[in-house]
PyMOL commands that place a pseudoatom at each C-alpha (Angstrom):
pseudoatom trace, name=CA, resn=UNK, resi=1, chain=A, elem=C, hetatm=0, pos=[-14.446, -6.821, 16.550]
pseudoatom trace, name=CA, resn=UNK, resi=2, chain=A, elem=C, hetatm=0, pos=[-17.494, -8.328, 16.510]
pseudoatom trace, name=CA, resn=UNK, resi=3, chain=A, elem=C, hetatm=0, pos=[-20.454, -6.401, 14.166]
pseudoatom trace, name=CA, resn=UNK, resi=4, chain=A, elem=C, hetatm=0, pos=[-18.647, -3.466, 14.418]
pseudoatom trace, name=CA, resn=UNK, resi=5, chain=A, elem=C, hetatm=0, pos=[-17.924, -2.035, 10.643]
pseudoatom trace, name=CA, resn=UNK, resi=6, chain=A, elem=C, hetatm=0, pos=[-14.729, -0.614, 10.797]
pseudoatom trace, name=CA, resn=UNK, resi=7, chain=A, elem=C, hetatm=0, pos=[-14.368, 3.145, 8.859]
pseudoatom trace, name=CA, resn=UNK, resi=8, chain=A, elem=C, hetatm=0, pos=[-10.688, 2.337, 7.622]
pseudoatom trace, name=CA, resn=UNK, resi=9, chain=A, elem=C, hetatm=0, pos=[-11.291, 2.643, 4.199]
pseudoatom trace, name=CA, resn=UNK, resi=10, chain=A, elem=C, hetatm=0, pos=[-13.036, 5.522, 4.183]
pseudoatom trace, name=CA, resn=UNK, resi=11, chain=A, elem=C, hetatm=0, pos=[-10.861, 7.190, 6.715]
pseudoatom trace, name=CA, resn=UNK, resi=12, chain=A, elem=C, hetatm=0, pos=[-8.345, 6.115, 4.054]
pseudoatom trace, name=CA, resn=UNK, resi=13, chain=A, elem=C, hetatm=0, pos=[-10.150, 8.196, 1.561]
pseudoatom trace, name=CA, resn=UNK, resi=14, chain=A, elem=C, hetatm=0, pos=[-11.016, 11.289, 3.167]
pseudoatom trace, name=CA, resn=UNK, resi=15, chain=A, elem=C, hetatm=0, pos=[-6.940, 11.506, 4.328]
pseudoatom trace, name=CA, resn=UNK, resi=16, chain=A, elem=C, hetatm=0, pos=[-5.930, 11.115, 0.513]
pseudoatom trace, name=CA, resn=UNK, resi=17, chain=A, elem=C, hetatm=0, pos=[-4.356, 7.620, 1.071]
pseudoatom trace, name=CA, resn=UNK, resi=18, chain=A, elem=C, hetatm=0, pos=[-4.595, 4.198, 0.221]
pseudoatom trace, name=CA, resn=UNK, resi=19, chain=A, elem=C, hetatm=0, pos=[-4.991, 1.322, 2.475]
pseudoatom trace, name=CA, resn=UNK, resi=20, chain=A, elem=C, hetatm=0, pos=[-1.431, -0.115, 1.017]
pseudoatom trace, name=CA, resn=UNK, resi=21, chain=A, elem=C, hetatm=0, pos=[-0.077, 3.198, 2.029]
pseudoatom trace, name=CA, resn=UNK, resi=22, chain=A, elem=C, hetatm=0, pos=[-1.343, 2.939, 5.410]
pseudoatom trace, name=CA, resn=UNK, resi=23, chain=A, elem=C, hetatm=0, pos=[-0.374, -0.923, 5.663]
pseudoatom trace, name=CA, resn=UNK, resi=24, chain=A, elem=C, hetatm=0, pos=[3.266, 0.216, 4.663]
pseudoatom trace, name=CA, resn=UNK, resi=25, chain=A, elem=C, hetatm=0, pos=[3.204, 3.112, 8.158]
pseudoatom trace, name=CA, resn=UNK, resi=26, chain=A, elem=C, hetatm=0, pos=[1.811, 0.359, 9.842]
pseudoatom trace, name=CA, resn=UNK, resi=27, chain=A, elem=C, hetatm=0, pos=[4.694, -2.090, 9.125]
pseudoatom trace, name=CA, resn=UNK, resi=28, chain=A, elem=C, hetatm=0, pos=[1.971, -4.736, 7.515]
pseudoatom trace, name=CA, resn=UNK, resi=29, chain=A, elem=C, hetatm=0, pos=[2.148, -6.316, 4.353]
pseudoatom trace, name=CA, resn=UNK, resi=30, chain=A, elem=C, hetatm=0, pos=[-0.746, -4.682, 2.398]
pseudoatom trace, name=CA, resn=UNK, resi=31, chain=A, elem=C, hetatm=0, pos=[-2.516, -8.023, 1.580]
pseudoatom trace, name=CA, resn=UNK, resi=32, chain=A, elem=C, hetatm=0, pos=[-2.721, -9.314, 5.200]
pseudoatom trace, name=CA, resn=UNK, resi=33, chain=A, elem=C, hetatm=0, pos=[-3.605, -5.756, 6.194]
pseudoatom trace, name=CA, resn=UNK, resi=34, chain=A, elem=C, hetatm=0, pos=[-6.125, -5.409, 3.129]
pseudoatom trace, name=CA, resn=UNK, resi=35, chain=A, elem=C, hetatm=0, pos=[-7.372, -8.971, 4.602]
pseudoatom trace, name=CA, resn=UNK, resi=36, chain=A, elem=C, hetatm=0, pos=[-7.848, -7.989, 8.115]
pseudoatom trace, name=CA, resn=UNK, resi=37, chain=A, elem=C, hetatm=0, pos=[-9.916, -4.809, 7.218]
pseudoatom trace, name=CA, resn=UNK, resi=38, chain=A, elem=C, hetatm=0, pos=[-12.117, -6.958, 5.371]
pseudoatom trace, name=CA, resn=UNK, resi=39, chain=A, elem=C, hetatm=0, pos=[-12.782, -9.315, 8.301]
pseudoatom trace, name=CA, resn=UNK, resi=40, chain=A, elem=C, hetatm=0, pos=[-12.937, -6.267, 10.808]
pseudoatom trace, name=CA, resn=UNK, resi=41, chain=A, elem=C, hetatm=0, pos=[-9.781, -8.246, 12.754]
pseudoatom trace, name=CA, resn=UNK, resi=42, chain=A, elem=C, hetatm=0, pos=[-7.983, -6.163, 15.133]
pseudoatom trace, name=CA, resn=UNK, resi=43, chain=A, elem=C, hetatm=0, pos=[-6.640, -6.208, 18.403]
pseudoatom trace, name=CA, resn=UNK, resi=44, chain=A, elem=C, hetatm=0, pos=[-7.282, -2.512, 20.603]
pseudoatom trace, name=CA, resn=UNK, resi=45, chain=A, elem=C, hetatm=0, pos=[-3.253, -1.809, 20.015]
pseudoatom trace, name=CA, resn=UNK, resi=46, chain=A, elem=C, hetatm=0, pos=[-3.390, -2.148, 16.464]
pseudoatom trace, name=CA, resn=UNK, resi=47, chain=A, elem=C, hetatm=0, pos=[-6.343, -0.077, 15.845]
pseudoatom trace, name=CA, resn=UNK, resi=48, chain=A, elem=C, hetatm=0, pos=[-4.508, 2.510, 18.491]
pseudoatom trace, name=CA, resn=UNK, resi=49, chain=A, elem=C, hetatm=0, pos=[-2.122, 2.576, 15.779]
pseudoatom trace, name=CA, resn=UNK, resi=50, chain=A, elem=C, hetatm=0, pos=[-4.033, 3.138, 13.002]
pseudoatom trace, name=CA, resn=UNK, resi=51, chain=A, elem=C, hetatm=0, pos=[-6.078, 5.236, 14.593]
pseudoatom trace, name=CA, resn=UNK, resi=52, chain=A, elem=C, hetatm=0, pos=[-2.643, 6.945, 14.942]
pseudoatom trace, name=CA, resn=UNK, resi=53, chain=A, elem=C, hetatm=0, pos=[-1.466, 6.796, 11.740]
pseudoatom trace, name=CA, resn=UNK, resi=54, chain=A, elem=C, hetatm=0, pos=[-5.316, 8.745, 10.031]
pseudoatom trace, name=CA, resn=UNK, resi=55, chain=A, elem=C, hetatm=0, pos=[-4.711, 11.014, 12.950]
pseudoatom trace, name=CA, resn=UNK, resi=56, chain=A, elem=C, hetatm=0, pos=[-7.772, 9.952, 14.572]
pseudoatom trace, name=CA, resn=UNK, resi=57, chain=A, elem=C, hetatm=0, pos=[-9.554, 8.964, 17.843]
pseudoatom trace, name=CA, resn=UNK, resi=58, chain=A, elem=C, hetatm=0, pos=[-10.107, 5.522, 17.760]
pseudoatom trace, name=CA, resn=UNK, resi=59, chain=A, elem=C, hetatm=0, pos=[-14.032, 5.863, 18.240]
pseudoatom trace, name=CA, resn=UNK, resi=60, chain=A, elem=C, hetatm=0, pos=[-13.892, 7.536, 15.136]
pseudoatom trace, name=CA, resn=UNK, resi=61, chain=A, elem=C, hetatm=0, pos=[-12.744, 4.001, 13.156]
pseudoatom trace, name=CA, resn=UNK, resi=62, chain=A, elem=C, hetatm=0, pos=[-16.599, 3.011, 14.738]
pseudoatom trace, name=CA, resn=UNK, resi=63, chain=A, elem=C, hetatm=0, pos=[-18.681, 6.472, 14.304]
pseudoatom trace, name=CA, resn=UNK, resi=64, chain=A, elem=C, hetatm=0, pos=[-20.948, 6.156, 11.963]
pseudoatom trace, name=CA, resn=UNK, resi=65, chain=A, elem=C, hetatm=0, pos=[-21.865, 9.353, 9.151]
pseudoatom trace, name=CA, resn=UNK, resi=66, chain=A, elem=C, hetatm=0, pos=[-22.637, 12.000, 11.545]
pseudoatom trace, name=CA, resn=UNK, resi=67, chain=A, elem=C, hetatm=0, pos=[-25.320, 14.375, 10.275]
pseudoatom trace, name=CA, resn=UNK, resi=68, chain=A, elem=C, hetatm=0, pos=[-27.055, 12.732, 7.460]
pseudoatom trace, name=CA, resn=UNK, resi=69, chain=A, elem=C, hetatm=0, pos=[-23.974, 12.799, 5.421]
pseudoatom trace, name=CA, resn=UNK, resi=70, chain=A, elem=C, hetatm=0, pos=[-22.174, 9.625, 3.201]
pseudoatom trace, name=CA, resn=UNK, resi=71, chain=A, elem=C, hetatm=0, pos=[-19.066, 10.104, 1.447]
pseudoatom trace, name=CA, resn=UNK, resi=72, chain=A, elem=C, hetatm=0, pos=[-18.704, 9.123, -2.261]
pseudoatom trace, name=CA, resn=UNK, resi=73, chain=A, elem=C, hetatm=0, pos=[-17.381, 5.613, -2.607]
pseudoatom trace, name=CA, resn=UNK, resi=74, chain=A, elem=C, hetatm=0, pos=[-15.242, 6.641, -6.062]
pseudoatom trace, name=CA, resn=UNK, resi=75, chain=A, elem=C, hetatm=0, pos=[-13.696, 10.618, -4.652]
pseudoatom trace, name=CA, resn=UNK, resi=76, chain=A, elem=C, hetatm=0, pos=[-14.601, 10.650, -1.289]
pseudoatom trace, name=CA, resn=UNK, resi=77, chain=A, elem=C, hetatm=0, pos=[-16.622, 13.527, -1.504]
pseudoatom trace, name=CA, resn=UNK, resi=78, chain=A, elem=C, hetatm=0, pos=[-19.154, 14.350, 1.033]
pseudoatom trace, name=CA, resn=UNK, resi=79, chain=A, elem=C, hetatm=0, pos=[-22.746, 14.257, -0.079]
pseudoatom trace, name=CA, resn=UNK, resi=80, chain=A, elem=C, hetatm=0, pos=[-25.328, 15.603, 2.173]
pseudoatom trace, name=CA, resn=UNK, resi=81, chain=A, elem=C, hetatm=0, pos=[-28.463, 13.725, 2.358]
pseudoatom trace, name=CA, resn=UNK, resi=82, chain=A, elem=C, hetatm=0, pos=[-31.753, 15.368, 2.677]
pseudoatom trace, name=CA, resn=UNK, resi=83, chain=A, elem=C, hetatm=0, pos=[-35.264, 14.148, 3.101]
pseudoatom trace, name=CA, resn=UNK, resi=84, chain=A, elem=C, hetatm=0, pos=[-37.449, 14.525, -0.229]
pseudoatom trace, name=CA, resn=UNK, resi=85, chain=A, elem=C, hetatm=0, pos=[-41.177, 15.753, 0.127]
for i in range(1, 85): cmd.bond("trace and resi %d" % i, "trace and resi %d" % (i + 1))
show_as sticks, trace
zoom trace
């Protein structure tokens, strides 16, 4: 996908699951999968099926933080973002 940054692994963390969980419903070794994620590699089936498997739309692997809101890196938790004065 080219300059897109994929939202897998934080899709991954709002659902409560790892990305070697996800590789493992996916039927991927978690390395390769862990690999491709990294390089933003995949064709429009696969990310149908992940999309799938986080019970998302597949625009949603693109969105970007909607509302001026990021999500925690370490729990996942969102954090709204407000402009200082």
């Amino acid at each position: 996908m080219a300059n897109t940054e994929l939202r897998i692994k934080e899709l991954c963390k709002e659902k409560g699951i790892t990305q070697a969980q996800l590789a493992d419903k996916l039927g991927i070794q978690p390395v390769s999968f862990s690999q491709a994620v990294s390089r933003n590699k995949f064709n429009m089936d696969r990310l149908s099926k992940i999309a799938d498997a986080l019970g998302v739309e597949i625009p949603e692997l693109f969105d970007k933080p909607k509302e001026r809101v990021i999500h925690c890196p370490h729990c996942g938790k969102k954090i709204k973002i407000e402009k200082g004065e």
